[in-house]
Structures are given as C-alpha cells and as structure tokens.
N, CA, C and O atoms as a GROMACS GRO file, in nm:
protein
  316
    1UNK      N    1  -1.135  -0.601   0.995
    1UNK     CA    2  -1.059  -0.483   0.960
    1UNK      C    3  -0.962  -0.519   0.849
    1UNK      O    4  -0.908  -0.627   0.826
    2UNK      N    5  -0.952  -0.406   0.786
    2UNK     CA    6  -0.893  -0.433   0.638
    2UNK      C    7  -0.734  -0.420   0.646
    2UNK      O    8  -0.685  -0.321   0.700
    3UNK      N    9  -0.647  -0.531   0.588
    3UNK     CA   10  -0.522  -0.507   0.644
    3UNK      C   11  -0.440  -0.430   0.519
    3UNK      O   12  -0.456  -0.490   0.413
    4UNK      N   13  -0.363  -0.320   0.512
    4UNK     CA   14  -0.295  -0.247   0.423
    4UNK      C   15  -0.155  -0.222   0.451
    4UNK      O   16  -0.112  -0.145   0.536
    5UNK      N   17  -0.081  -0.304   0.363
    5UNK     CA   18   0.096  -0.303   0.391
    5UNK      C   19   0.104  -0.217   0.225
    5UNK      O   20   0.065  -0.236   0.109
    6UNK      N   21   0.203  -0.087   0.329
    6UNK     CA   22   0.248  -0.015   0.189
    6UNK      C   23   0.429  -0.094   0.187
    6UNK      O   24   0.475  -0.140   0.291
    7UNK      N   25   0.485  -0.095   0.094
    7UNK     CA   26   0.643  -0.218   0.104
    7UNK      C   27   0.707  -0.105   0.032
    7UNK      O   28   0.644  -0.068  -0.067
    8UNK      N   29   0.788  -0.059   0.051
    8UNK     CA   30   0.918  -0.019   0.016
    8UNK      C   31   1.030   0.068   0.119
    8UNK      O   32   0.998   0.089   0.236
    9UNK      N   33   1.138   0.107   0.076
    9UNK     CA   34   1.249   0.102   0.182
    9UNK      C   35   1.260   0.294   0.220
    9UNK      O   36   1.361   0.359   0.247
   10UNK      N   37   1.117   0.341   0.208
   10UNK     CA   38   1.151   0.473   0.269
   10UNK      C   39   1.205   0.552   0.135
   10UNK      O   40   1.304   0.619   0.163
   11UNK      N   41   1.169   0.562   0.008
   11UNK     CA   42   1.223   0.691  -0.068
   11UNK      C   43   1.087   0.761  -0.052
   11UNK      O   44   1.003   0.744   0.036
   12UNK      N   45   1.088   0.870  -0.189
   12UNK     CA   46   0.998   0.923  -0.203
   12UNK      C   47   0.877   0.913  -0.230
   12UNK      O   48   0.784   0.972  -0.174
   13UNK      N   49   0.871   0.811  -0.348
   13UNK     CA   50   0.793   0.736  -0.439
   13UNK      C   51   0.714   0.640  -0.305
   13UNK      O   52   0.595   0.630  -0.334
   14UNK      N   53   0.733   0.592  -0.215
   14UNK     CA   54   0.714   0.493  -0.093
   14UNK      C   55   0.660   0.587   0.017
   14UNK      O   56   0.598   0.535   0.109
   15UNK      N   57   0.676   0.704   0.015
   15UNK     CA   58   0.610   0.766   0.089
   15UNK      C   59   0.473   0.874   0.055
   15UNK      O   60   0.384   0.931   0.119
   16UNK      N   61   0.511   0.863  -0.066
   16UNK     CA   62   0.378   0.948  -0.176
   16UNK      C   63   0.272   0.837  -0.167
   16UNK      O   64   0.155   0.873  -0.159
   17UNK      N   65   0.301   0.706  -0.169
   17UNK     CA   66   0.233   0.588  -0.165
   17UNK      C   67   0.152   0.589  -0.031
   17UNK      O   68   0.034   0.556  -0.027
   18UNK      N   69   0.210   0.621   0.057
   18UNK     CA   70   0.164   0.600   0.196
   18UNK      C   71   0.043   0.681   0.217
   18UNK      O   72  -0.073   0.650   0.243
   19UNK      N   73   0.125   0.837   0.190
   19UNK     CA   74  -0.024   0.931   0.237
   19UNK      C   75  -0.142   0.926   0.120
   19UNK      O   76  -0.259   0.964   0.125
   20UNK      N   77  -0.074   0.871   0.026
   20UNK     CA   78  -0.221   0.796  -0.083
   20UNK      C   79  -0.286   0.712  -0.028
   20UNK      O   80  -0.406   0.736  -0.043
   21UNK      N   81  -0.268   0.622   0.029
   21UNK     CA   82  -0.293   0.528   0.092
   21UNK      C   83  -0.409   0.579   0.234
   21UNK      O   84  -0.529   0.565   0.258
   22UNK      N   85  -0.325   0.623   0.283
   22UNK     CA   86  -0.400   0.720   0.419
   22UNK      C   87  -0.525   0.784   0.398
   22UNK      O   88  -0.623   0.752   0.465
   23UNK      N   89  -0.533   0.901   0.281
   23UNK     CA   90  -0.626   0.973   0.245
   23UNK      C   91  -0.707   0.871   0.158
   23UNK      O   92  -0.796   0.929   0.096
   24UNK      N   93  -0.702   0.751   0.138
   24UNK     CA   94  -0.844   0.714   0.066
   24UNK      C   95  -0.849   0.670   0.157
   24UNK      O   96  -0.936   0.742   0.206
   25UNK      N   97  -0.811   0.558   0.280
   25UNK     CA   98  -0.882   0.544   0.377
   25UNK      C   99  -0.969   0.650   0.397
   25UNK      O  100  -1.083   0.656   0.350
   26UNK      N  101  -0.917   0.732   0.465
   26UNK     CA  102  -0.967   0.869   0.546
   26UNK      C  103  -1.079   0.844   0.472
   26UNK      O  104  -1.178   0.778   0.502
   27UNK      N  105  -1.048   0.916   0.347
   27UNK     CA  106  -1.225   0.936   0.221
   27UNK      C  107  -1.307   0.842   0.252
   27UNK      O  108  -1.426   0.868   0.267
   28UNK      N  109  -1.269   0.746   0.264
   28UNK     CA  110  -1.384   0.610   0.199
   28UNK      C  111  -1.405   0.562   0.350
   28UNK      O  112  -1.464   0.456   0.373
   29UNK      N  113  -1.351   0.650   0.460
   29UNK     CA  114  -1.446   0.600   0.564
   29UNK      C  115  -1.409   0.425   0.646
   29UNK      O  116  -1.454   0.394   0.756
   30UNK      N  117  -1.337   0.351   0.575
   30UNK     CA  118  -1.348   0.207   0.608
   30UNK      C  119  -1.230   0.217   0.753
   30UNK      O  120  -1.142   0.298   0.782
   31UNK      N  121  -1.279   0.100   0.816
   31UNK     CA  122  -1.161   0.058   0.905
   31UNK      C  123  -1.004   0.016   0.849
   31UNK      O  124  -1.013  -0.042   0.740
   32UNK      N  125  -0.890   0.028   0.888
   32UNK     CA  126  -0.825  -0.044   0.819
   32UNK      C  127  -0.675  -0.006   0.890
   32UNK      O  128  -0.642   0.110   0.916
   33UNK      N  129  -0.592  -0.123   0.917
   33UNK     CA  130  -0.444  -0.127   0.965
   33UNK      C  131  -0.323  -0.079   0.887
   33UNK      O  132  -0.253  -0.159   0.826
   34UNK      N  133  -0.300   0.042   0.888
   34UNK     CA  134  -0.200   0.059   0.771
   34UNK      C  135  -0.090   0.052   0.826
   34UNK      O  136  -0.058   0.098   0.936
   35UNK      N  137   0.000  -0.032   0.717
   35UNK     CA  138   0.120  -0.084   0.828
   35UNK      C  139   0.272  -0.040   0.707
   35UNK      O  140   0.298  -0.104   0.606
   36UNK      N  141   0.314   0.024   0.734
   36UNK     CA  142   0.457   0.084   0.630
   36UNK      C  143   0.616  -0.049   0.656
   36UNK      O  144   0.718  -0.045   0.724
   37UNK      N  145   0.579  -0.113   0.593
   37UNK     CA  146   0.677  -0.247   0.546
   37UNK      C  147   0.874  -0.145   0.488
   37UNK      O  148   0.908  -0.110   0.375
   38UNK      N  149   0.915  -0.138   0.560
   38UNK     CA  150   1.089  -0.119   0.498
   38UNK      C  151   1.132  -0.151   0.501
   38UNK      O  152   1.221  -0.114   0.424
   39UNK      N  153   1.167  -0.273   0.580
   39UNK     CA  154   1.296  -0.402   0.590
   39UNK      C  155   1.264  -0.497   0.437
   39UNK      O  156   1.172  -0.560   0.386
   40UNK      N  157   1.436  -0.452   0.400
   40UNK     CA  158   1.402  -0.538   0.244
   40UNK      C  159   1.425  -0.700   0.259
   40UNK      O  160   1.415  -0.772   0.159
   41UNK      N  161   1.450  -0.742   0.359
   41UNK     CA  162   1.408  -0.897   0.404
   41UNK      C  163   1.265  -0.889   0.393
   41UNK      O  164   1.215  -0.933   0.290
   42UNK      N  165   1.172  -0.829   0.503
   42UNK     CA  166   1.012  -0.878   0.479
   42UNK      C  167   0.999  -0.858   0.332
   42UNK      O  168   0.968  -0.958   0.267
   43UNK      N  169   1.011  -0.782   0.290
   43UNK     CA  170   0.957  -0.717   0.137
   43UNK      C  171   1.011  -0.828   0.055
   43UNK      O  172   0.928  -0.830  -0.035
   44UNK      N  173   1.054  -0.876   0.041
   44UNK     CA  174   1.162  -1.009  -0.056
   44UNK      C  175   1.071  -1.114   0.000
   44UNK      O  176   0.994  -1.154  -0.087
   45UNK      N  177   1.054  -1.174   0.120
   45UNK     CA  178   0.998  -1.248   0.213
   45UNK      C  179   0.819  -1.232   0.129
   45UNK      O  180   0.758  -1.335   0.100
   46UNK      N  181   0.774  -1.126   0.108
   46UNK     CA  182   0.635  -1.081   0.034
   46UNK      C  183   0.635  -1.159  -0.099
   46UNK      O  184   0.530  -1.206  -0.142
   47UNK      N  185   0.780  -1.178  -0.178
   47UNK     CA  186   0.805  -1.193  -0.321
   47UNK      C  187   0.775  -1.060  -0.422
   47UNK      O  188   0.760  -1.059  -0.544
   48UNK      N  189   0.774  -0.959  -0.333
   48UNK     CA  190   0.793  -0.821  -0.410
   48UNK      C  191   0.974  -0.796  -0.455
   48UNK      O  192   1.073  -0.808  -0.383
   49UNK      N  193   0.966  -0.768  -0.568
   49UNK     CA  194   1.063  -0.694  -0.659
   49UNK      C  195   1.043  -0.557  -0.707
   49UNK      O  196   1.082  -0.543  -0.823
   50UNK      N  197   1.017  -0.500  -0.677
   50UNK     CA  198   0.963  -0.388  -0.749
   50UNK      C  199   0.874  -0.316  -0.615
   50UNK      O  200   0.781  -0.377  -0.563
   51UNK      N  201   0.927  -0.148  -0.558
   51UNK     CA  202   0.865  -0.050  -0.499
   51UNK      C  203   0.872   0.045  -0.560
   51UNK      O  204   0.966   0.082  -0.629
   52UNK      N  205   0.726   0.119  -0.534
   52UNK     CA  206   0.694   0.117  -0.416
   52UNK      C  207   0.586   0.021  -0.399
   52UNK      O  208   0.515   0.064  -0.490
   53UNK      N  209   0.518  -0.079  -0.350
   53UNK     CA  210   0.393  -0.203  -0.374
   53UNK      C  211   0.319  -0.152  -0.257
   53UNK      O  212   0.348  -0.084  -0.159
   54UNK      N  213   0.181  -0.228  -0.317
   54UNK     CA  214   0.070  -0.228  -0.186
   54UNK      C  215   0.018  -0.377  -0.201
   54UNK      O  216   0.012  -0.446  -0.303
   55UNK      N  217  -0.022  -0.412  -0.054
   55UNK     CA  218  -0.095  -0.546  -0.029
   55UNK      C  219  -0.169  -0.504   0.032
   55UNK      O  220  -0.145  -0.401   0.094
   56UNK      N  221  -0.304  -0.574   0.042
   56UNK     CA  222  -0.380  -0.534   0.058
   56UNK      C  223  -0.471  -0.710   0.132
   56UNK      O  224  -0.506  -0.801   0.057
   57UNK      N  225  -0.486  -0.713   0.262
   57UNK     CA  226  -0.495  -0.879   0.373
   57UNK      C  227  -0.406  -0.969   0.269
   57UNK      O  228  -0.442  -1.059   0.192
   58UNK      N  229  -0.278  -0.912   0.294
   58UNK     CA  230  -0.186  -1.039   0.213
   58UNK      C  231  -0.169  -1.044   0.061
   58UNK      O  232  -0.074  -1.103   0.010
   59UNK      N  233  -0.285  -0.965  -0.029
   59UNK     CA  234  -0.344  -1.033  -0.159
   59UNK      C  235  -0.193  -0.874  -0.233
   59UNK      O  236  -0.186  -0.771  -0.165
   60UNK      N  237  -0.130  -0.883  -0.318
   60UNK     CA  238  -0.028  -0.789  -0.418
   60UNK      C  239  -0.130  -0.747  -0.526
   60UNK      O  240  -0.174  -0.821  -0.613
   61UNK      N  241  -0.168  -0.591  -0.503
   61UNK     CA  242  -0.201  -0.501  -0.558
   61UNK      C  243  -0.142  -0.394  -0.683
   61UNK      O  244  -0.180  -0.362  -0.796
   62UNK      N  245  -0.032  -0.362  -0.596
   62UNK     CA  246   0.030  -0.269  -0.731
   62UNK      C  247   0.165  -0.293  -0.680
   62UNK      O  248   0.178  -0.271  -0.560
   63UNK      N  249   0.278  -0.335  -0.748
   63UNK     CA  250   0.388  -0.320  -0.793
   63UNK      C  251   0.483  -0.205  -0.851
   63UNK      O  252   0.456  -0.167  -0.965
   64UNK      N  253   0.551  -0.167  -0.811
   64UNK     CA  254   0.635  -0.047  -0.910
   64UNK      C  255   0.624   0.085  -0.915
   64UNK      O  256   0.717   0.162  -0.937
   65UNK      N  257   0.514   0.112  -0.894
   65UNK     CA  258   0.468   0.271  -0.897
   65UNK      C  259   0.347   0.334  -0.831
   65UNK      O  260   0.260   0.265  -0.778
   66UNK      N  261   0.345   0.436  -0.836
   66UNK     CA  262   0.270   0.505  -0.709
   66UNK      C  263   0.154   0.484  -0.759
   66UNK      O  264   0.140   0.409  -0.855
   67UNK      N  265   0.028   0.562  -0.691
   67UNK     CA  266  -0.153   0.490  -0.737
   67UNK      C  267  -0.168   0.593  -0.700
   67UNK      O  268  -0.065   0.638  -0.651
   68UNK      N  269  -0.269   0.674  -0.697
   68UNK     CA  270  -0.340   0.782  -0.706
   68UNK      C  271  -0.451   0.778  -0.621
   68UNK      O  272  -0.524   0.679  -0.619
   69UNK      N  273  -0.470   0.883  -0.548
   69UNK     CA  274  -0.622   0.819  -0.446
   69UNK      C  275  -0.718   0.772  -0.543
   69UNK      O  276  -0.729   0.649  -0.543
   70UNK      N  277  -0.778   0.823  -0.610
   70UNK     CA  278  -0.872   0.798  -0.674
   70UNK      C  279  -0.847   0.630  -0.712
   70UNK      O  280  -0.931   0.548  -0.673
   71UNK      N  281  -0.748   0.594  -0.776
   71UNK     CA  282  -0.702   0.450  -0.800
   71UNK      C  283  -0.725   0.379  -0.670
   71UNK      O  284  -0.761   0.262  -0.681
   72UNK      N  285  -0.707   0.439  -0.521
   72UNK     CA  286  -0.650   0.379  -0.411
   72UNK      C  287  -0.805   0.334  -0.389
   72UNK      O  288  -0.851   0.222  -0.366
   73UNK      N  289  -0.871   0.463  -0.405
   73UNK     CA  290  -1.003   0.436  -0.354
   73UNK      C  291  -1.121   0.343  -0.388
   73UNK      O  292  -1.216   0.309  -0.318
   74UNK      N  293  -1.076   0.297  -0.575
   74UNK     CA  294  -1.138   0.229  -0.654
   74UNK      C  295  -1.068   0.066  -0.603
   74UNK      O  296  -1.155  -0.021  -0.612
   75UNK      N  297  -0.944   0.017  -0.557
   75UNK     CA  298  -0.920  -0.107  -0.529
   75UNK      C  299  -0.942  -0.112  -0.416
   75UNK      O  300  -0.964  -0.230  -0.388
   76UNK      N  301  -0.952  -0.027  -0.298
   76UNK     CA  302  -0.984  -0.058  -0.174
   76UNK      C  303  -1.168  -0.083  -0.138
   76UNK      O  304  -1.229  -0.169  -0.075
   77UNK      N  305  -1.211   0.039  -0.214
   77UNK     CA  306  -1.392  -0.059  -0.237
   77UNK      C  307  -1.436  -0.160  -0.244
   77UNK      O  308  -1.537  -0.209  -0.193
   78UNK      N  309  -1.303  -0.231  -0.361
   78UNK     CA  310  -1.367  -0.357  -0.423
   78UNK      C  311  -1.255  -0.483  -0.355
   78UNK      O  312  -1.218  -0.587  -0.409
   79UNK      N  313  -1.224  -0.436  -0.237
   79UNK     CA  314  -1.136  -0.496  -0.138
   79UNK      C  315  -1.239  -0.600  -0.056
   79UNK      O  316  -1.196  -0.669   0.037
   0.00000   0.00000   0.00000
C-alpha cells in the first residue's frame, strides 16, 4: 500500500492539497494511506521548508505549492 503524507500546518493552500490528493486516489483506483502531517517538528524532522509538500513512501514530491489532480494523478501512477 502506497504511503501519502500531505505536510503542512492546516492553511488553505494545505488543505486544497489534501482533497487533491484524495480525489486522484479516489480516480486512479489505487490503495493508499493518506496521512495529513501538521506538527511543524515532524515537517522540519521531513527536511521540508516550504508548504504545502507531498511525500509520497518517504520519497519529497512537491514542495511549495498546490498540484492539481491531474498532476496528482500523473506522479502517483508513476509511484
């Protein structure tokens, strides 16, 4: 099962991330743990600077700004 940490501390931008996140699961059908990271210790602890981020089994995906399903759905395929 595919592990998916969305990291940032709860704004907007961090939560637009999330249900992006959600709905390409959903779409694309795959198994997968989505886990919403807000303690800015873990997130620092990640070596993230910059939210809203996605990891994706450990590996730093996107940094800084939100992704788009369509984006979500194209890095989680090739996950």
């Amino acid at each position: 099962m595919m592990k998916i940490e969305v990291l940032g501390t709860g704004c907007m931008k961090c939560t637009r991330l999330a249900k992006n996140v959600e709905k390409a699961v959903a779409e694309l059908g795959i198994p997968a743990d989505i886990v919403k990271v807000e303690d800015i210790t873990a997130i620092i602890e990640r070596n993230v600077m910059l939210t809203p981020a996605l990891m994706i089994n450990g590996e730093l995906k996107i940094s800084g700004r939100v992704a788009d399903v369509a984006e979500l759905k194209a890095i989680l395929g090739g996950a």
